[in-house]
N, C-alpha and C positions, 0 to 999 in steps of 0.2 A: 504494500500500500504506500503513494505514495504520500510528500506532507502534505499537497495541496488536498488530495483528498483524506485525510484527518481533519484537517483544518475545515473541511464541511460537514465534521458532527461533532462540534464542541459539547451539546448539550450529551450525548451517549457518551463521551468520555468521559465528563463529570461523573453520571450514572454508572457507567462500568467500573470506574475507577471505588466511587465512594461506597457500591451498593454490591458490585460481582468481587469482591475483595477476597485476598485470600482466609480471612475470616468469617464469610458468607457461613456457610455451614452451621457452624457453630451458634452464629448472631440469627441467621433466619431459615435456615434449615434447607431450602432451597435455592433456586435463583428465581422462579418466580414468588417467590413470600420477600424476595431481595426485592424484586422489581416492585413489588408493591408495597412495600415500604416507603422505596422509593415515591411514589403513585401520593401515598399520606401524605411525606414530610413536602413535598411541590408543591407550588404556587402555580396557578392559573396557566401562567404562563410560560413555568416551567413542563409541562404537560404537554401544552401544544407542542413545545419546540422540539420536546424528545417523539411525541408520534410524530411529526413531519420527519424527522432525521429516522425515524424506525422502520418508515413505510421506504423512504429514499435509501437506507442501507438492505433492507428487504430485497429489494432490484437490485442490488450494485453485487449480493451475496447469490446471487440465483445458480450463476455459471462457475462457483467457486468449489475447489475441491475441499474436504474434510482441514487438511492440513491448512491449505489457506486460510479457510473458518478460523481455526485456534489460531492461528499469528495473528488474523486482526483483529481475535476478541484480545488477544495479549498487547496489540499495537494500540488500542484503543483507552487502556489501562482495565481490563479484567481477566483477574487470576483464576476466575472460571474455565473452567476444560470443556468443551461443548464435545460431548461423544459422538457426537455427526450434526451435519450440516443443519438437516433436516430439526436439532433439538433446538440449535440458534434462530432458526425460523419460525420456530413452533412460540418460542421463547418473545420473538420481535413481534410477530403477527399479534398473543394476548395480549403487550402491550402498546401496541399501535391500537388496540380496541378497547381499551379498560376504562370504565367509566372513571365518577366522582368517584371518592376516598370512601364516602360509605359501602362499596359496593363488597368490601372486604368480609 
């Protein structure tokens, strides 16, 4: 990946970095109970900008091998291992669709 495309999903980075951490597990037991954590602690706005950057890395990951998958969840800042492509998708697509905070 190169930086200029990093540099067009600052908001996943934050989220990968502060939510897919190598203490996930432990703190939320998943990485979707991560993502939704995530989901709580956002602002409005925060929210938007990560499903706009979640449906755009959704496309960008379509034609990517497993290997690639895990380098740009790690390029991105998450120390989540995504066991195939398909989990990182499954993972982007609930939260490119997750409602308000109550929905937990």
């Amino acid at each position: 990946m190169t930086r200029s495309t990093m540099s067009a999903y600052p908001e996943i980075r934050r989220v990968f970095s502060g939510y897919l951490h190598e203490d996930m597990f432990a703190d939320a037991g998943t990485p979707e109970n991560a993502l939704r954590t995530f989901w709580s602690d956002a602002t409005p706005g925060e929210r938007r900008r990560f499903q706009r950057e979640a449906k755009r890395l959704l496309a960008h990951i379509s034609t990517l091998d497993v290997d690639a998958v895990r380098e740009l969840v790690h390029a991105l800042g998450g120390r989540w291992v995504p066991p195939s492509r398909d989990a990182l998708v499954a993972l982007l697509a609930a939260a490119a669709n997750f409602d308000a905070p109550a929905d937990r």
